[in-house]
N, C-alpha and C positions, 0 to 999 in steps of 0.2 A: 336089305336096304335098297332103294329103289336110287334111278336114276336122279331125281327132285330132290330127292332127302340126302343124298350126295353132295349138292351140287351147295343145297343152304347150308350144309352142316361146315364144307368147307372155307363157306363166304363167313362164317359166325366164329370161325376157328381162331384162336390167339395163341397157342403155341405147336411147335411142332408136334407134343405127344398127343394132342388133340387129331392132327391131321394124321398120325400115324394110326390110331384108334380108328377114326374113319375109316379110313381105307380096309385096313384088316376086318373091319366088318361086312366092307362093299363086297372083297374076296371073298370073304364066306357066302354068300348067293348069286355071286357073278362069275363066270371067268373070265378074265382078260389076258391080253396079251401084251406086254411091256417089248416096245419097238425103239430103234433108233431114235433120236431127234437128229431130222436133217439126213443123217447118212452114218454107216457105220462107227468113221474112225471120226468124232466129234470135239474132241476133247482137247486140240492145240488150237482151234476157232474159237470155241466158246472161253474157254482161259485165255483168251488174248490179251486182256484186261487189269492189272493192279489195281484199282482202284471201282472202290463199290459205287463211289458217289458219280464216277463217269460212266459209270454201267447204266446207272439209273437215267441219265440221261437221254439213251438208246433208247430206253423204254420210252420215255416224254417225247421224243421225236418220231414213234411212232403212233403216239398220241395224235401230233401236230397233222402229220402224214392223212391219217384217218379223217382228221375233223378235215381237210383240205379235201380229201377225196367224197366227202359228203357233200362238201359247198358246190363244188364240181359237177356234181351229178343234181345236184339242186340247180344249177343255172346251166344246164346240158354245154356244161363243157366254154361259155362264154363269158368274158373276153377269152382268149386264146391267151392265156398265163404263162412266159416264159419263165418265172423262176417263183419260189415257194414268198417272197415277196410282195412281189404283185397278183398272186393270190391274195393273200392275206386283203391284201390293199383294195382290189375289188370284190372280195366276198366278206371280208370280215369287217370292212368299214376301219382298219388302222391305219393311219395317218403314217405319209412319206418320210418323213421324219423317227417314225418308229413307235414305239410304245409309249415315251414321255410327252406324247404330241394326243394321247387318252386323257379323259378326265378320272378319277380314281374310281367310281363306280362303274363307266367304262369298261375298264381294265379287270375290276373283281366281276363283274357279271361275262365277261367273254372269256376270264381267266376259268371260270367253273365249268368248262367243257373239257377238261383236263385236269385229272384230283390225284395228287398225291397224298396218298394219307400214310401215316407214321404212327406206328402201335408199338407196345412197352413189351411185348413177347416175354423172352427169360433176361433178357436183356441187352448191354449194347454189342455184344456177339452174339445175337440171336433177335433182331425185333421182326416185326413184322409189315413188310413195305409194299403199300397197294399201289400202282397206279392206275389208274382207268378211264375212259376217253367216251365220250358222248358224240362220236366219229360213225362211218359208215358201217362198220360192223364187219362180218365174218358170217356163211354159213358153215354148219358141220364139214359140207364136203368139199371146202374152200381150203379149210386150217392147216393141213399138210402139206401145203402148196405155198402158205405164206408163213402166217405166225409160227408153223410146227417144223420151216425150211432152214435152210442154212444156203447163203449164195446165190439163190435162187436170182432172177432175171425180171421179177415182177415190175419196179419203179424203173426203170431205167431211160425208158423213153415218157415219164412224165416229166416234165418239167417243173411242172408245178408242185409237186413236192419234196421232203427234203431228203428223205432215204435215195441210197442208189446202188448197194454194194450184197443186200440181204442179210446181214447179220440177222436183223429181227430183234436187237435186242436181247439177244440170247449170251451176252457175256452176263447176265445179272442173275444166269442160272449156278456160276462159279462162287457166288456168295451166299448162299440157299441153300437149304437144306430139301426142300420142299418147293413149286411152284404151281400153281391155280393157273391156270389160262384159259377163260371163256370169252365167249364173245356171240354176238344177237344181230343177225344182218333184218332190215327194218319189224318185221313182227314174226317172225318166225322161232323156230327154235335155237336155242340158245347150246353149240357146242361149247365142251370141256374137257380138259384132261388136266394130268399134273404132272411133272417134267421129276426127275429125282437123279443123280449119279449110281449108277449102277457096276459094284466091283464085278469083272469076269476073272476067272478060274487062273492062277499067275502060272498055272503050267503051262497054259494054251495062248494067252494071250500078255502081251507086256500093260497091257494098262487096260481100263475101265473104259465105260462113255456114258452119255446122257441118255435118260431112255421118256418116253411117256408111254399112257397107259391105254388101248384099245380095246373092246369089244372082242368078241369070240370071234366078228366075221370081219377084224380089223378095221372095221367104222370108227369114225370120233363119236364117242357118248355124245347123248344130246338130252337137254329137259326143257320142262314147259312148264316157266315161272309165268305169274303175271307180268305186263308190261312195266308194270310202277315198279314189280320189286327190280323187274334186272332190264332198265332200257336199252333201246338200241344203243350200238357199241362193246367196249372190249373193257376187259377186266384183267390185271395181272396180279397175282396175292402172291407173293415174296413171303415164306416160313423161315426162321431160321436165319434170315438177312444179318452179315457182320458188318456191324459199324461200328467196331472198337473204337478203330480212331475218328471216327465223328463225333462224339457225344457231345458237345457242346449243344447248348442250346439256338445260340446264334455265332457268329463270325465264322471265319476261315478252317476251324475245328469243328462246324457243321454241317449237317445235308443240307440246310438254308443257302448259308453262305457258300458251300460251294456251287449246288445248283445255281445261283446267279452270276459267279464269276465262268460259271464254264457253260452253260447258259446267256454269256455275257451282252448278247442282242436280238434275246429269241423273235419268231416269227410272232409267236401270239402270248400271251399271260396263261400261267396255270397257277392253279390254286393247290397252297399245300396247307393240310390240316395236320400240323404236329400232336399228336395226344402223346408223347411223353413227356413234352416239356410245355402242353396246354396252350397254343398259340394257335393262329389260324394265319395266313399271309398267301398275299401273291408276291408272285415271283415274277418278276419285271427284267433282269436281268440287269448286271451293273453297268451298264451302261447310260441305259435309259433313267438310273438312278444319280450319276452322274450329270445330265442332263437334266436332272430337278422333280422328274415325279416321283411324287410322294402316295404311299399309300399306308392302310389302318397299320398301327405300328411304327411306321418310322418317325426318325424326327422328323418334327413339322414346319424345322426351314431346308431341309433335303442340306446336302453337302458342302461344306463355306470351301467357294474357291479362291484361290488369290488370280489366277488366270485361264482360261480356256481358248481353242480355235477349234471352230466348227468342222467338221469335216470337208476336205478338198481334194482333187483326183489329180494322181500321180503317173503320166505314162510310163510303161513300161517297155513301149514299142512291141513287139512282135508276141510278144505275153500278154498285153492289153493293159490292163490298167491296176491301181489300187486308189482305195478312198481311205485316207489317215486324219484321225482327228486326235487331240488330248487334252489333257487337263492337270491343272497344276494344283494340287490342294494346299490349306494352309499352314502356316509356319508350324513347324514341329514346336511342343512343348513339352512339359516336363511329364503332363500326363498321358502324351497321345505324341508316342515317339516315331509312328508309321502311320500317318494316315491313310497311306493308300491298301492299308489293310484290309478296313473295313471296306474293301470295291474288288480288290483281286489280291494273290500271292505277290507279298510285295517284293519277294527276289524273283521276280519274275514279271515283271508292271508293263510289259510291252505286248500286246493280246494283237493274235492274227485268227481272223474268222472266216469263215465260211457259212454264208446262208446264218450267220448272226451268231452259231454255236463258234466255243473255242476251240480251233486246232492246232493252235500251238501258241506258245510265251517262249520271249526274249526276255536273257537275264537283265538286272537291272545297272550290270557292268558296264554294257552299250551307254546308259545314263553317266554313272560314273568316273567311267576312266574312257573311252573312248571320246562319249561328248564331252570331255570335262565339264559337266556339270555334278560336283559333288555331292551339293546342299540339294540338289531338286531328286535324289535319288530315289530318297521314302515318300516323296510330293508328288512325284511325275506317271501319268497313268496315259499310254498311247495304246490307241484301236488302228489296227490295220486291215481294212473290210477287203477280203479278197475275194469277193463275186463277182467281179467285171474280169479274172484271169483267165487267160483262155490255153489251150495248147496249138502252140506256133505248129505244130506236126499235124493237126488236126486236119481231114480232107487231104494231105498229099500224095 
């Protein structure tokens, strides 16, 4: 099996014994050599994670990241973008206001430079989760340095985008069986490898680690598709993906619904193609849906409020600032006992962001028993934007 016939067979793959077929045949006419990912002891970085659906996140941020670092190199680096924002804002054309400030074909045509697609695998402890980015790409001898790193130091002095710490994404290898990762810097060849847990010997070692797979002269594989089949940009194919506890089709029980609440004011729109429960949707993030855009799929008067306040900036003196806005939804009824379900975890309705992703929720006790406000408990959905905070220790 050649490097080509590799690289389609694993893009075409639907379940893990497919991918393990593969490979066992790649072995049979190659030799490779299965390496670290990152560095030897991997495996308390990459498991940092509980949850599959904020893993997957990692990955779409590196999505964001790519297609940001394209626009970048497309306008050589101008305006001078201090935060992944105003990128978006001068290169992507999204309005200051955020997502809900797009028109709906807007939002699905800029949302499809970013695709998560969702396949039926063996099932929902086993599906199959792509995501892939129409971004600046990657060559072969780039990959171990970024995508294939852990920690690494790569983003740190951009501003403009939104990684900073190097994970890479690499918690969504804890829920896989299997991973794909390729990637195409503008028309060149396209590397790959695939990422798998690898047990070592428990005499010698206490634990396992991630490994991928290299060449005999430890190069990253590389093949030469046509442009149409694998454009510029990165690809990650997810085998073996647990999403037990997602399987709902929509709400808070699925990869939809959480991707938008933890998601909850991304930089740009991605497009997710669920093929197991046959939908297609962008993902806006709930915020911007709270705010009234509507796209294919939702309802088509967005969400009945009984009150809102637009966002307004809070000092914090020496810490800088925050910007808090919320929203009250309508009167509980006998069929719809949380409204603020459908938008976030409703024991948890007070959302703090960074650069628009979720980093943390306050219980909805603060609502409760703190503000004595009891009746607004399942109603009340508060954003606390924390991009203006700074560190008061910074320069001293």
């Amino acid at each position: 099996m050649t490097n080509n016939e590799l690289l389609v067979t694993l893009r075409r793959a639907g379940t893990v014994n497919e991918v393990e077929r593969a490979l066992q045949e790649f072995e049979g006419t190659n030799h490779i050599e299965w390496v670290p990912f990152g560095r030897e002891n991997n495996r308390g970085t990459i498991e940092v994670s509980s949850d599959p659906t904020r893993s997957c996140i990692e990955r779409i941020t590196n999505g964001v990241d790519a297609v940001l670092e394209m626009e970048h190199e497309r306008h050589n680096g101008l305006p001078d973008c201090r935060s992944p924002k105003e990128a978006a804002m001068a290169w992507l054309e999204v309005p200051g206001n955020g997502l809900s400030g797009m028109t709906t074909a807007e939002r699905r045509r800029l949302g499809q430079r970013i695709t998560i697609t969702l396949e039926p695998g063996e099932g929902k402890e086993s599906r199959v989760l792509t995501i892939s980015d129409r971004g600046i790409g990657l060559t072969p001898g780039s990959m171990p340095e970024t995508i294939l790193s852990l920690n690494q130091s790569n983003k740190t002095s951009k501003h403009y985008l939104v990684g900073a710490y190097g994970q890479g994404g690499s918690s969504t290898f804890a829920f896989s069986r299997w991973s794909l990762i390729a990637s195409r810097y503008s028309d060149g060849p396209i590397g790959f490898t695939v990422v798998k847990f690898l047990d070592l010997p428990a005499e010698l070692f206490k634990t396992g680690h991630y490994v991928y797979f290299v060449m005999s002269d430890l190069s990253i594989p590389f093949a030469n598709l046509d442009i149409n089949e694998f454009p510029r940009g990165t690809e990650v194919r997810h085998f073996g993906y647990d999403l037990n506890n997602f399987g709902s089709p929509l709400g808070p029980n699925s990869l939809y619904g959480s991707m938008n609440t933890n998601l909850f004011d991304p930089v740009m729109p991605v497009w997710f193609d669920n093929r197991v429960h046959n939908y297609r949707r962008v993902i806006k993030g709930s915020r911007n849906a709270l705010c009234g855009a509507i796209d294919d799929g939702d309802e088509r008067t967005g969400p009945t409020l009984s009150h809102s306040i637009p966002s307004f900036s809070v000092s914090l003196g020496d810490f800088g600032r925050v910007g808090i806005e919320y929203w009250v939804l309508q009167q509980l009824t006998k069929d719809n006992k949380q409204p603020s379900k459908a938008f976030v975890n409703p024991a948890r309705p007070i959302i703090l962001t960074l650069n628009g992703q979720n980093q943390g929720e306050f219980s909805q006790l603060l609502i409760r028993k703190d503000a004595e406000l009891p009746f607004l408990a399942q109603r009340l959905i508060a954003h606390v934007d924390c991009n203006s905070l700074r560190n008061p220790c910074a320069g001293a």
